[in-house]
N, C-alpha and C positions, 0 to 999 in steps of 0.2 A: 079346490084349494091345493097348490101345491104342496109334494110332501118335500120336510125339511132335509136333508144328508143323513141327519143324526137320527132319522125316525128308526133308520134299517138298523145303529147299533143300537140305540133303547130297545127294540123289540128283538133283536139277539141277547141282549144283556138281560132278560125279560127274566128268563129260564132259569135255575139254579147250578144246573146241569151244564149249561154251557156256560157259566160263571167258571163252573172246577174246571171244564177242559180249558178254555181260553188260561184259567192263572197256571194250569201246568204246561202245557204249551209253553207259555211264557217264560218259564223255569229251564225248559229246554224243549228243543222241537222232538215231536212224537210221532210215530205213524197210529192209524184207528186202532190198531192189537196191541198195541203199547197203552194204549188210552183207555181201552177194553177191561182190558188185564185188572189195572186199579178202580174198576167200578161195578157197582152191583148191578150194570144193565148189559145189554150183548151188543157187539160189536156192530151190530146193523141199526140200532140205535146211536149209538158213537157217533157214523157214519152219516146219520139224518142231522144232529146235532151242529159238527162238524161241518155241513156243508148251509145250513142257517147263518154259521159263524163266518162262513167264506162267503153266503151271498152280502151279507151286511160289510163286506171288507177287512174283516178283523182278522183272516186269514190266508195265508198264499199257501199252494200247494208246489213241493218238487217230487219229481220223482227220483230216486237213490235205487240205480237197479230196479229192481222188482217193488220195491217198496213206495209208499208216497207218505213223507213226510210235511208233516205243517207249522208252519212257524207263522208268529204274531207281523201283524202289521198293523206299527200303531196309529198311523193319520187318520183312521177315521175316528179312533178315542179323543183325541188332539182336537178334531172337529165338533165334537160331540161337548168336551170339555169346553171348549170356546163359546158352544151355545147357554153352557148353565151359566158361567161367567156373565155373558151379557143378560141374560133373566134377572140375573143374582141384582147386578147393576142395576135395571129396572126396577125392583123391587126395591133395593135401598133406596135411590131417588123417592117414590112414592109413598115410603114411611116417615124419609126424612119431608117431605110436604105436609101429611101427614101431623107430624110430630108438630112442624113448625105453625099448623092453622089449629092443632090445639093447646099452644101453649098462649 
């Protein structure tokens, strides 16, 4: 079976950890020692994180000099968000059926 677009950001989004880096990221863009700094794991952790976050799309890398900054990129949420939409859809349809063969 095919995997969906949205499978890579649910299973990025899985983690708690990469919940707090993604919403600060999103607050402003960070390199990994910035992102290190505010958490109680090490920076080579960050880094593994961080690039889970990047394979699913959710992040672009630049590099600033020496440094490699990461900032949010939201289309694959946007994708993601579009799929619970149509579920959600689904799901009303087949209550409101449903609803309508027991009343």
């Amino acid at each position: 079976m095919p995997r969906h677009p949205a499978d890579a950001v649910f299973g990025a989004l899985a983690d708690p950890t990469r919940r707090q880096l993604l919403s600060a990221i999103a607050e402003e863009p960070a390199t990994a020692t910035e992102l290190a700094s505010e958490l109680p794991i090490s920076r080579q952790a960050v880094v593994k994180h961080l690039g889970a976050l990047s394979e699913a799309g959710l992040l672009a890398r630049e590099r600033v000099g020496r440094d490699v900054r990461y900032h949010v990129t939201p289309a694959p949420l946007s994708d993601a968000v579009s799929w619970m939409a149509e579920v959600g859809g689904q799901w009303d349809e087949r209550l409101a059926a449903l609803a309508r063969r027991l009343a």
